[in-house]
The first five atom37 places (N, CA, C, CB, O) and aatype in JSON, in Angstrom:
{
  "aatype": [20, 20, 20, 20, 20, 20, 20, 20, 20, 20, 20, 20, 20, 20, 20, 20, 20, 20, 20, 20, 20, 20, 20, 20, 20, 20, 20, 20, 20, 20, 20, 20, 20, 20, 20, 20, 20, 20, 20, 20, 20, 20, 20, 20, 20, 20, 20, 20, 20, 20, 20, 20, 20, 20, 20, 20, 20, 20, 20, 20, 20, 20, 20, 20],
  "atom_mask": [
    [1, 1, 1, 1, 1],
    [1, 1, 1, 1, 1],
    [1, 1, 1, 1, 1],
    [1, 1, 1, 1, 1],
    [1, 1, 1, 1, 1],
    [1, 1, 1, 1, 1],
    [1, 1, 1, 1, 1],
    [1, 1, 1, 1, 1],
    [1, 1, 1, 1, 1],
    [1, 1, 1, 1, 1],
    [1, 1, 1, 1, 1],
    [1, 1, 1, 1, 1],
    [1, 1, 1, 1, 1],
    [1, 1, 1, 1, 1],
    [1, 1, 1, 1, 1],
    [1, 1, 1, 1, 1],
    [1, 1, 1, 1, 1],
    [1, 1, 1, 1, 1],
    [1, 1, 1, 1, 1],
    [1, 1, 1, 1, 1],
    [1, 1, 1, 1, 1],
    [1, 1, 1, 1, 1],
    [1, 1, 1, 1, 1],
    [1, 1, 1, 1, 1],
    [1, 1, 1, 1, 1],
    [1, 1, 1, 1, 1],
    [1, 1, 1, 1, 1],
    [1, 1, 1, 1, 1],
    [1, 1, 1, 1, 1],
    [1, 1, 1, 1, 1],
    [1, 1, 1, 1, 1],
    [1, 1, 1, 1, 1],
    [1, 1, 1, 1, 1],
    [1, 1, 1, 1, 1],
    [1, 1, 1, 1, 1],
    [1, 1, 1, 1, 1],
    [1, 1, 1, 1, 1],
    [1, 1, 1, 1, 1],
    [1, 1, 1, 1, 1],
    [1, 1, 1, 1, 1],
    [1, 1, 1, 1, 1],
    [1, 1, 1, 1, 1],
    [1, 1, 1, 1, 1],
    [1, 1, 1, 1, 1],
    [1, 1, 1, 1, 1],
    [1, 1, 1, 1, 1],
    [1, 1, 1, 1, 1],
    [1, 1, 1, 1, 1],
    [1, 1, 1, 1, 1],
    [1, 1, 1, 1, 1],
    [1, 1, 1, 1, 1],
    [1, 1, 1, 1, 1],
    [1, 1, 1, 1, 1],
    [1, 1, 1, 1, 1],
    [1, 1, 1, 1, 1],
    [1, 1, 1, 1, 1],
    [1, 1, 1, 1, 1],
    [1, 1, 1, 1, 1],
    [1, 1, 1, 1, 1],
    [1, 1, 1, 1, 1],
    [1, 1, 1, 1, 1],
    [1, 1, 1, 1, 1],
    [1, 1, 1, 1, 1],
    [1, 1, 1, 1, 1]
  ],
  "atom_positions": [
    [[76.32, 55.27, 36.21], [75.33, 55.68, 37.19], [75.39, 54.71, 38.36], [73.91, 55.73, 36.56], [75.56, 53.55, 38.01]],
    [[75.29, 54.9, 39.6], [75.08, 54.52, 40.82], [74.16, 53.45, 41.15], [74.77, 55.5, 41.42], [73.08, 53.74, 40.64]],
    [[74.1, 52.51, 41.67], [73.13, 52.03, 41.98], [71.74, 52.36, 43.2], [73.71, 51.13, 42.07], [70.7, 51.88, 43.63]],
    [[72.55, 53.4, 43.33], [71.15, 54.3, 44.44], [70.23, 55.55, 43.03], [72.4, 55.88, 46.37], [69.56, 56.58, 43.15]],
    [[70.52, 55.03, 42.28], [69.67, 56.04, 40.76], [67.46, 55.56, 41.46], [70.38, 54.57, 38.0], [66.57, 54.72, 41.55]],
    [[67.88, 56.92, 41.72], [66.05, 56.49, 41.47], [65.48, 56.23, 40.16], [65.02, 57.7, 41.91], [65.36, 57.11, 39.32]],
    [[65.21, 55.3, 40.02], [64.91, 54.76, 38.38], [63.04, 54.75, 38.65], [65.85, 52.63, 37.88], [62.52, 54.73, 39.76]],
    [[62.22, 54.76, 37.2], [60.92, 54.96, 37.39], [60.61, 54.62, 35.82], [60.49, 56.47, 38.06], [61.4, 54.74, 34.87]],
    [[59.24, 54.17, 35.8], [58.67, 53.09, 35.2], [58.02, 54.33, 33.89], [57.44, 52.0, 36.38], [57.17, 55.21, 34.01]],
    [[58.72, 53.98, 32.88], [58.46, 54.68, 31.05], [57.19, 54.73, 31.35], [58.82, 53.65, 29.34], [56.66, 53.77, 31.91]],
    [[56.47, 55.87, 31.02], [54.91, 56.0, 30.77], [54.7, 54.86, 29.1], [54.43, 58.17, 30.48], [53.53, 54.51, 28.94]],
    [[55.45, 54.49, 28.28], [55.63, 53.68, 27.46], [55.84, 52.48, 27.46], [56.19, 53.97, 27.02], [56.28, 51.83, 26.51]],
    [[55.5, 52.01, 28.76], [56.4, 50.64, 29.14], [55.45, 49.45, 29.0], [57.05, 50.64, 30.8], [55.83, 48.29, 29.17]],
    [[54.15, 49.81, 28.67], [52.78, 48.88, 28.53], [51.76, 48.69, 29.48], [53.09, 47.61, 28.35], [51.66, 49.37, 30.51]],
    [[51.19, 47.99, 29.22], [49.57, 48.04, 30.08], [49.8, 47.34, 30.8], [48.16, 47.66, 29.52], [50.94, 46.9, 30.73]],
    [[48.83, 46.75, 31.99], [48.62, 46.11, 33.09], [49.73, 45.06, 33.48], [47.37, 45.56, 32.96], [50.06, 45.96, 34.25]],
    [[50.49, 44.21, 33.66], [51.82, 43.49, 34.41], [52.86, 44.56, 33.51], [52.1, 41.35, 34.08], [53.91, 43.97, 33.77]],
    [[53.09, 45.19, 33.02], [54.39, 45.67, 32.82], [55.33, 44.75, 32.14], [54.91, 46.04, 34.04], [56.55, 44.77, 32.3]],
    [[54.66, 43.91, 31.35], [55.97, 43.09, 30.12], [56.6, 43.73, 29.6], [55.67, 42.33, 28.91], [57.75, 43.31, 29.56]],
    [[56.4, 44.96, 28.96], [57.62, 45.52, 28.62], [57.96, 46.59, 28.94], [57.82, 45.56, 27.62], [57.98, 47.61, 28.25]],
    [[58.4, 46.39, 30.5], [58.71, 47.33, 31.44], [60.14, 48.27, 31.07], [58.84, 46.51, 32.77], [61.23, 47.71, 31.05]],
    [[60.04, 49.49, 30.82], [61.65, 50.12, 30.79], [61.67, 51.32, 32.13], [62.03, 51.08, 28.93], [60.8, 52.01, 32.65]],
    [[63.05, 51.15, 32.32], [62.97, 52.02, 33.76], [64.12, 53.11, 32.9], [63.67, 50.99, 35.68], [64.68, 52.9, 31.83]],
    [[64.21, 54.1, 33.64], [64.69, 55.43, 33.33], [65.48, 56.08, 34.79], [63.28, 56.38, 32.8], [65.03, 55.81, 35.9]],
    [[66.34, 56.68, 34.67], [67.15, 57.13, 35.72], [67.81, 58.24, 35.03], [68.11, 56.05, 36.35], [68.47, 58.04, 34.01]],
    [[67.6, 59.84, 35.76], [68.49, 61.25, 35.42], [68.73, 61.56, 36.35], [68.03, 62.42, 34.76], [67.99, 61.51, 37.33]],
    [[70.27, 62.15, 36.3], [71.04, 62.63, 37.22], [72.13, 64.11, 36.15], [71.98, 61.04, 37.97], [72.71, 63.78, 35.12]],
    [[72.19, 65.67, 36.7], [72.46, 66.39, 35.72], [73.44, 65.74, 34.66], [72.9, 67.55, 36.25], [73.25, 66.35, 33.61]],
    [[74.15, 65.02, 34.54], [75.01, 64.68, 33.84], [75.68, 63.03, 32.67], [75.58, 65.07, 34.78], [76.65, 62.69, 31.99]],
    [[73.68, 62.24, 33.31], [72.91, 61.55, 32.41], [72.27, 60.76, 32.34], [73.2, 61.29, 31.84], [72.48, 60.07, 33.34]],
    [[71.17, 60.13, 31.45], [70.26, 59.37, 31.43], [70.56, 57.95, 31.28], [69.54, 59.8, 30.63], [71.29, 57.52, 30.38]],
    [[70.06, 57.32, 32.04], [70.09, 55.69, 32.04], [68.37, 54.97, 31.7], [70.73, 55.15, 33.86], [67.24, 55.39, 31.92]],
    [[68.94, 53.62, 31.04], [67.96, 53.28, 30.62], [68.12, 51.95, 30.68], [67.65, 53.81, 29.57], [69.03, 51.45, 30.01]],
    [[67.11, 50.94, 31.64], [67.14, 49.99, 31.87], [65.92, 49.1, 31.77], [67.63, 50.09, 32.74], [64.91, 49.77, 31.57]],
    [[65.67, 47.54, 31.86], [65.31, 46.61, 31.74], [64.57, 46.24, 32.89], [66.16, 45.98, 31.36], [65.2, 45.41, 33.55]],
    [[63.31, 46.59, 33.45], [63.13, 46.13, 34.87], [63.12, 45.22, 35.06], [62.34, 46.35, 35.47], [63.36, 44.99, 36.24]],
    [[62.84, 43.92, 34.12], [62.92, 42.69, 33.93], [64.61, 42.25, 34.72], [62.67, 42.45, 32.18], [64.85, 41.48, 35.65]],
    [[65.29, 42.9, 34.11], [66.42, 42.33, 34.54], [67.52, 43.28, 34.77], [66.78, 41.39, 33.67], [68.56, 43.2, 34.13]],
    [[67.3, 44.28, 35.8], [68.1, 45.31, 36.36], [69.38, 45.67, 36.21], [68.06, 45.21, 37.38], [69.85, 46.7, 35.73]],
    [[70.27, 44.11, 36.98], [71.09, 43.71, 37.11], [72.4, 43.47, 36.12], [70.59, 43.05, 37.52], [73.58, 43.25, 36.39]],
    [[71.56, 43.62, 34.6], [72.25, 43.35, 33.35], [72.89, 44.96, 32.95], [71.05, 42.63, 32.11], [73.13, 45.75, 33.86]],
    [[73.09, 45.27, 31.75], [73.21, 46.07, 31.26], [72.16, 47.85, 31.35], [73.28, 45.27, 30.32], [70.96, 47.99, 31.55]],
    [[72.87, 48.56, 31.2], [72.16, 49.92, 31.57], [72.91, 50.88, 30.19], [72.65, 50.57, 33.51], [74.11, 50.97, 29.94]],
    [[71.82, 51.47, 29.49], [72.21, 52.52, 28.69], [72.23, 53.57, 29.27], [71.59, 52.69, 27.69], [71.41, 54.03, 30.05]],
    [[73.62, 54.18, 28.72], [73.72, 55.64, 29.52], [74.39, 56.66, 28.88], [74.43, 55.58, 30.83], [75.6, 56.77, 28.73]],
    [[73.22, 57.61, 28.42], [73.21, 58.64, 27.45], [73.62, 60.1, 28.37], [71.61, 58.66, 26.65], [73.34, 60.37, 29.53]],
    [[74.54, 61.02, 27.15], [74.85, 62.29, 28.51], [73.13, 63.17, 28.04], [77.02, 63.83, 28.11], [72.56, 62.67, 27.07]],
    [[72.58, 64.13, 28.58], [71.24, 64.5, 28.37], [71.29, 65.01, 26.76], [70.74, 65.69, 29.54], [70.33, 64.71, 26.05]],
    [[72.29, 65.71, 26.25], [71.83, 66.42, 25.02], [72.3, 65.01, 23.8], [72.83, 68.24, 24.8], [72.8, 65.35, 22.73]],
    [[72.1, 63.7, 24.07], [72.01, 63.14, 23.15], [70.64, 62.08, 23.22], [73.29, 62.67, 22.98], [70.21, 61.39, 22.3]],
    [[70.1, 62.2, 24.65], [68.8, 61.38, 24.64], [67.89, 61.81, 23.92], [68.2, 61.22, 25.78], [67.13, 60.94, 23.48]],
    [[67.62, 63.14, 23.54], [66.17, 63.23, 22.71], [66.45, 62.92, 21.22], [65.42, 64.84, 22.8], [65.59, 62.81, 20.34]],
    [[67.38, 62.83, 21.12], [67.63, 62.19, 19.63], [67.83, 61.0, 19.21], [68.54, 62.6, 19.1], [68.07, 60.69, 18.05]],
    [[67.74, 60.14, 20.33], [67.84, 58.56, 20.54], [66.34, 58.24, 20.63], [68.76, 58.02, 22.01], [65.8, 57.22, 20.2]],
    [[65.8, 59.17, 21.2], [64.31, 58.44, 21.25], [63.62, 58.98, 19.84], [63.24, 58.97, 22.81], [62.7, 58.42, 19.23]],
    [[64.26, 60.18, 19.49], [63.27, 60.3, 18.23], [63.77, 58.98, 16.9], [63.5, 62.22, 17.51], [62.9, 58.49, 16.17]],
    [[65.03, 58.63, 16.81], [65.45, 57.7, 15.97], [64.56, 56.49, 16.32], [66.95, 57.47, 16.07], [63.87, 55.95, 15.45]],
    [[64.58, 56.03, 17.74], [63.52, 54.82, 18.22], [62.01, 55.28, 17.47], [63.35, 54.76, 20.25], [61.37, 54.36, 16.95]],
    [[61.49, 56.54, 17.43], [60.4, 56.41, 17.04], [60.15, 56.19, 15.6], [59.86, 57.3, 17.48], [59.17, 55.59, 15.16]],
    [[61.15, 56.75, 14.86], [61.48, 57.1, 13.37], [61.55, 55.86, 13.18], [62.76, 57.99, 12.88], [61.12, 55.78, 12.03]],
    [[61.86, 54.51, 13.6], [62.09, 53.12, 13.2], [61.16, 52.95, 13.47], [62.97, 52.25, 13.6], [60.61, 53.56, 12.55]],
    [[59.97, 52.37, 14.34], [58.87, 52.39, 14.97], [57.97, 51.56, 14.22], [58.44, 53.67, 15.19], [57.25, 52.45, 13.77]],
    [[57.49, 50.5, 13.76], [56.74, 50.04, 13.29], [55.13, 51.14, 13.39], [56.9, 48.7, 13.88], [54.62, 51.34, 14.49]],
    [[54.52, 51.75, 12.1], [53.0, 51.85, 12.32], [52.09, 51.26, 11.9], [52.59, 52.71, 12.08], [50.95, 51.56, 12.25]]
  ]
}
C-alpha cells in the first residue's frame, strides 16, 4: 500500500489519548493495518476476503 493510504483510527483502538491506537487503510484490492504509534514500521496487509477471518481469530483468542 502507498503511502498516500488514507488510514483512520479502529473504533477499537481505546479511550481518551489513544494508547492503543490501530490505524486501518482499504483500497479495492487490500487492507492494511497499522501502529499509529509508530507508522513508519511495519504495516499488515491483508487482500479483503481474508480480513474478516483475521479479526474473527483475534477475537476467538481474546482474553474475557
Amino acid at each position: 500500500m502507498s503511502m498516500s493510504c488514507n488510514w483512520r483510527k479502529s473504533s477499537y483502538s481505546g479511550e481518551g489519548d489513544g494508547n492503543e491506537c490501530v490505524e486501518i487503510a482499504n483500497s479495492p484490492t487490500h487492507v492494511a493495518v497499522r501502529d499509529s504509534k509508530t507508522p513508519a514500521r511495519a504495516t499488515l496487509t491483508f487482500p479483503p476476503e481474508a480480513f474478516a477471518p483475521f479479526l474473527e481469530g483475534l477475537k476467538a483468542d481474546a482474553p474475557r
